[in-house]
VMD Tcl script that builds the backbone (N, CA, C; Angstrom):
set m [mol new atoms 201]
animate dup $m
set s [atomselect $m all]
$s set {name element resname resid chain x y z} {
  {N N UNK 1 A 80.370 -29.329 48.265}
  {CA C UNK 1 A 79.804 -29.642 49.558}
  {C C UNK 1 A 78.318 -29.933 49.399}
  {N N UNK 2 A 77.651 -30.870 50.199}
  {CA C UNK 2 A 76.693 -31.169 50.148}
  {C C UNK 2 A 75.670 -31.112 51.031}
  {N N UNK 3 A 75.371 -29.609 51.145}
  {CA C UNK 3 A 74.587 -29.270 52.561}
  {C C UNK 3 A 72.978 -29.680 52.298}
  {N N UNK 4 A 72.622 -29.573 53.801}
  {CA C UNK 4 A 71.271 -29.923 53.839}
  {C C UNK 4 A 70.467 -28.870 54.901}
  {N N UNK 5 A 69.479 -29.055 55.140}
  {CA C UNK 5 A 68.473 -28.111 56.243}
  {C C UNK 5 A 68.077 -29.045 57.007}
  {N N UNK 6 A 68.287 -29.407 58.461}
  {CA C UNK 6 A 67.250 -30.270 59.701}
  {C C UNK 6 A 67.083 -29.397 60.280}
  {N N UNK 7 A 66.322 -29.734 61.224}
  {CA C UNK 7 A 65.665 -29.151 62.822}
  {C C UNK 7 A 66.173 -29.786 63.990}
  {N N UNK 8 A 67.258 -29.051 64.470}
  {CA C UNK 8 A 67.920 -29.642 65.670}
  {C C UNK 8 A 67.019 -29.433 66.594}
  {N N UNK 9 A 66.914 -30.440 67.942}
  {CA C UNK 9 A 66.068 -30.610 68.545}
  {C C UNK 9 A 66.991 -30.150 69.908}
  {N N UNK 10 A 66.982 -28.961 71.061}
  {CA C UNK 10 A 67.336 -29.298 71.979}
  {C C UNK 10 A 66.867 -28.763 73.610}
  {N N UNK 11 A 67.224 -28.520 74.494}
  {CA C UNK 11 A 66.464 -28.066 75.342}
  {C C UNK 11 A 66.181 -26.987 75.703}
  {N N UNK 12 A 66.543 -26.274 74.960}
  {CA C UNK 12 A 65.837 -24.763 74.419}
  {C C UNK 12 A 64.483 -24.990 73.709}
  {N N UNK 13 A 64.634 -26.375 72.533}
  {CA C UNK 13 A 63.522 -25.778 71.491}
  {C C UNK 13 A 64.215 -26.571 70.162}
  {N N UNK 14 A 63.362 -26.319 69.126}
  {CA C UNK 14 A 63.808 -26.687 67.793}
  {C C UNK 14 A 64.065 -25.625 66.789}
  {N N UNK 15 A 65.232 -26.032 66.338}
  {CA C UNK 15 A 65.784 -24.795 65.263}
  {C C UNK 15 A 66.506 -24.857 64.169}
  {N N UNK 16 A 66.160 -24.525 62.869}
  {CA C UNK 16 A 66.860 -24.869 62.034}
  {C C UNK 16 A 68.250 -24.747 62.031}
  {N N UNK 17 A 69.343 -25.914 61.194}
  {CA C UNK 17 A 70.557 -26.232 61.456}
  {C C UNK 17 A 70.908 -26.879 59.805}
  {N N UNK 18 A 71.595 -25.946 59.277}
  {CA C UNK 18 A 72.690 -26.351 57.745}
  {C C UNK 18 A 73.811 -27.531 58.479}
  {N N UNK 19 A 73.257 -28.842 57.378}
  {CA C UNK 19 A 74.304 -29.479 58.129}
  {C C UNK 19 A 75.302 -30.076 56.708}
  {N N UNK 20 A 76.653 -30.225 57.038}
  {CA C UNK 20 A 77.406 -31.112 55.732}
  {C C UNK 20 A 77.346 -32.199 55.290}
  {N N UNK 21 A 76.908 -32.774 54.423}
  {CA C UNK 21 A 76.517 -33.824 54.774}
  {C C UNK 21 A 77.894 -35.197 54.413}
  {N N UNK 22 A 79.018 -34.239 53.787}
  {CA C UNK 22 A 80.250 -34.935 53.567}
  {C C UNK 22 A 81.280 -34.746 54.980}
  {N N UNK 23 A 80.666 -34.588 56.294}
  {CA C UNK 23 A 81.159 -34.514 57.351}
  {C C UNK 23 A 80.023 -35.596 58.617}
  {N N UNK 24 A 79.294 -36.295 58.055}
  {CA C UNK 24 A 78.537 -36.700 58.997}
  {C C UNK 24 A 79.225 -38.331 58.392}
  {N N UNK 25 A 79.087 -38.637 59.900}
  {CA C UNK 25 A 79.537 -40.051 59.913}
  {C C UNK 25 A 79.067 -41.604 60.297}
  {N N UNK 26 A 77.551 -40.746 60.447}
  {CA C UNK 26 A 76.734 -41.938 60.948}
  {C C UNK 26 A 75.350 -40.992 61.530}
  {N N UNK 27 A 74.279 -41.723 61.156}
  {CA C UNK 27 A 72.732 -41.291 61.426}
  {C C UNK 27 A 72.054 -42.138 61.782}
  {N N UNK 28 A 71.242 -42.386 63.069}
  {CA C UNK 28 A 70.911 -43.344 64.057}
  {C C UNK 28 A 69.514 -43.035 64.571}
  {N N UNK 29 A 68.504 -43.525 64.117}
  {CA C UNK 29 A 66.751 -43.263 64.639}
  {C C UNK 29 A 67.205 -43.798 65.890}
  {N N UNK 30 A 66.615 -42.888 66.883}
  {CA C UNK 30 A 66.653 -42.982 68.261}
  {C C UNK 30 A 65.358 -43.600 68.680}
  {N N UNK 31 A 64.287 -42.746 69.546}
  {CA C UNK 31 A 63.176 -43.524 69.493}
  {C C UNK 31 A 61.899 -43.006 69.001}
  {N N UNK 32 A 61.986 -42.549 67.857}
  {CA C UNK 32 A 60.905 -42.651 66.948}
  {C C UNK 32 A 60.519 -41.332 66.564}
  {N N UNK 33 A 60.990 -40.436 67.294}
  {CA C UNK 33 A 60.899 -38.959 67.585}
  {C C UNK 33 A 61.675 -38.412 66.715}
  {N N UNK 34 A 63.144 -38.595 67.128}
  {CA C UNK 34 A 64.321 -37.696 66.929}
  {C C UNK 34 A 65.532 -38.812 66.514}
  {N N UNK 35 A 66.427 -38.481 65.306}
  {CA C UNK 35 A 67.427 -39.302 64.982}
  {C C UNK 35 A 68.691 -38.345 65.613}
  {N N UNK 36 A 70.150 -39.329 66.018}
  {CA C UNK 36 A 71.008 -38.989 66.521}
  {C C UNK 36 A 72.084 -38.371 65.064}
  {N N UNK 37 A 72.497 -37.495 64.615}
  {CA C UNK 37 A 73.617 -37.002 63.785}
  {C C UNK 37 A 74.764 -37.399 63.766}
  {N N UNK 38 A 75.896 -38.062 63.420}
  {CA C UNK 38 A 77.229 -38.039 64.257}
  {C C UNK 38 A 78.086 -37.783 63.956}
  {N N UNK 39 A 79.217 -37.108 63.931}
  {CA C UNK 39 A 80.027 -36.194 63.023}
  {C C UNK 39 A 81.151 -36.846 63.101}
  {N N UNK 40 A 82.090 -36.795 61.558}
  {CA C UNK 40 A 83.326 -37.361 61.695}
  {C C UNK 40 A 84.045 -37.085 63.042}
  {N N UNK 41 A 85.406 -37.240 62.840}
  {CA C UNK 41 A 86.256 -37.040 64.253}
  {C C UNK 41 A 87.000 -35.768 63.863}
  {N N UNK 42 A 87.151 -34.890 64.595}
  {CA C UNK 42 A 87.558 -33.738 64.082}
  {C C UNK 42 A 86.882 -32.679 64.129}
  {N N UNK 43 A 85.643 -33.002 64.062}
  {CA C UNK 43 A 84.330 -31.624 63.534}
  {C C UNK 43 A 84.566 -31.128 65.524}
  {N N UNK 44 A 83.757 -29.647 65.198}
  {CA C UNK 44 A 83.767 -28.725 66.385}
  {C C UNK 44 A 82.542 -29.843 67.707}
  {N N UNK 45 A 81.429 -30.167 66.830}
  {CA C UNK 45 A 80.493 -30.721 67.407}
  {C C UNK 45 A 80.533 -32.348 67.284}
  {N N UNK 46 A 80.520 -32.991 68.172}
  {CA C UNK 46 A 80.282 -34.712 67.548}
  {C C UNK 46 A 78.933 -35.258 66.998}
  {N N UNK 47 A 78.263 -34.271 67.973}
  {CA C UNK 47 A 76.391 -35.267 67.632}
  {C C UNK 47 A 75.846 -34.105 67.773}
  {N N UNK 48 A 74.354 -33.983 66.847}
  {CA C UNK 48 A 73.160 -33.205 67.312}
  {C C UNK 48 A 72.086 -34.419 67.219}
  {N N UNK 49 A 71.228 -34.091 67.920}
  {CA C UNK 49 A 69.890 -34.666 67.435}
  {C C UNK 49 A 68.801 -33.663 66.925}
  {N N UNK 50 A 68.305 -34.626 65.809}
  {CA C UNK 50 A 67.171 -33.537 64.614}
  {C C UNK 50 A 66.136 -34.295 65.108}
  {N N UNK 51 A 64.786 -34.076 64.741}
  {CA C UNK 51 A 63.464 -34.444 64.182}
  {C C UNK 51 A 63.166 -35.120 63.288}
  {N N UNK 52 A 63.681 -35.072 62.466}
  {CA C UNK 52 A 63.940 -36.020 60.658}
  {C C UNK 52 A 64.381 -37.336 60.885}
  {N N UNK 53 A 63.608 -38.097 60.435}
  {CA C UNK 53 A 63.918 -39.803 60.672}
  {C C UNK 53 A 65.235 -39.680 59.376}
  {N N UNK 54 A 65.777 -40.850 59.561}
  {CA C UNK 54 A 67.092 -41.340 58.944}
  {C C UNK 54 A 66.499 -40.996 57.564}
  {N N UNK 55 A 64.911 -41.569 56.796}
  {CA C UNK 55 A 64.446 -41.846 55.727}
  {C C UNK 55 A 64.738 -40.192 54.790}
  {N N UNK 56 A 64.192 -39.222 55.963}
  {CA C UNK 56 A 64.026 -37.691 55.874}
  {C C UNK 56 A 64.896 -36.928 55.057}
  {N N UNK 57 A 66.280 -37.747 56.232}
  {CA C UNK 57 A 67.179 -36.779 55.801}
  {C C UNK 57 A 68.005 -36.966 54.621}
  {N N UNK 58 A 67.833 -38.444 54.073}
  {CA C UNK 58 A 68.544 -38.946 52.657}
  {C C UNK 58 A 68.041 -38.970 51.382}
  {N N UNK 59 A 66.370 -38.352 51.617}
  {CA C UNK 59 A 65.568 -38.035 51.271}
  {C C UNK 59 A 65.888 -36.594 50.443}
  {N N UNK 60 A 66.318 -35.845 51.283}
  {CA C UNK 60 A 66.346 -34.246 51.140}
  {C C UNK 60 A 67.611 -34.099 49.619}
  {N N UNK 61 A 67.453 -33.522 48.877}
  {CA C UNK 61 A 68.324 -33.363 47.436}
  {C C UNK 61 A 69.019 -32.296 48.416}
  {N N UNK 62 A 70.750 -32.344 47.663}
  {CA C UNK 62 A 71.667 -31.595 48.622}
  {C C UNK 62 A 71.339 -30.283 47.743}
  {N N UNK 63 A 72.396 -29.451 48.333}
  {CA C UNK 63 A 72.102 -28.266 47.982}
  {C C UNK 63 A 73.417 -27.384 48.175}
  {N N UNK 64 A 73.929 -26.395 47.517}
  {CA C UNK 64 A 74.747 -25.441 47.809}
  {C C UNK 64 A 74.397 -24.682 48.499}
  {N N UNK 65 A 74.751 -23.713 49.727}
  {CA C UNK 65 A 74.644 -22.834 50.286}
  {C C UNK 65 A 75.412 -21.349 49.673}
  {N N UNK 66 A 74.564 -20.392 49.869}
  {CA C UNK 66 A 75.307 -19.016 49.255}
  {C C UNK 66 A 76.596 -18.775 50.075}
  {N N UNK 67 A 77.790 -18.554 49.527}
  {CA C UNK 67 A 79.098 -17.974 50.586}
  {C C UNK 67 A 78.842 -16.844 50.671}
}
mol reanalyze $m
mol bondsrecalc $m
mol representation Tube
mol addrep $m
């Protein structure tokens, strides 16, 4: 698995969020701020929006998470 670390953005606030990155199905710069997430079909959640431009997040070397 190929997790990563963003900052979901929402109307609470911003907060860090482990995301898969072999479950995301599309990443979309919104307007300049915040990019849209979009999750295969199936996942619990469809979309978050992060802080991290598209560049950010493909940017980031994956990573294992501890089980």
């Amino acid at each position: 698995m190929h997790w990563i670390t963003l900052t979901e953005k929402t109307a609470r606030g911003e907060h860090p969020i482990h995301v898969n990155l072999e479950h995301v199905s599309s990443v979309q710069a919104m307007d300049g701020e915040v990019t849209d997430v979009w999750f295969l079909a199936g996942q619990k959640d469809g979309k978050i929006t992060v802080t991290e431009t598209p560049e950010q997040i493909f940017a980031q070397p994956p990573r294992k998470l501890a089980s």
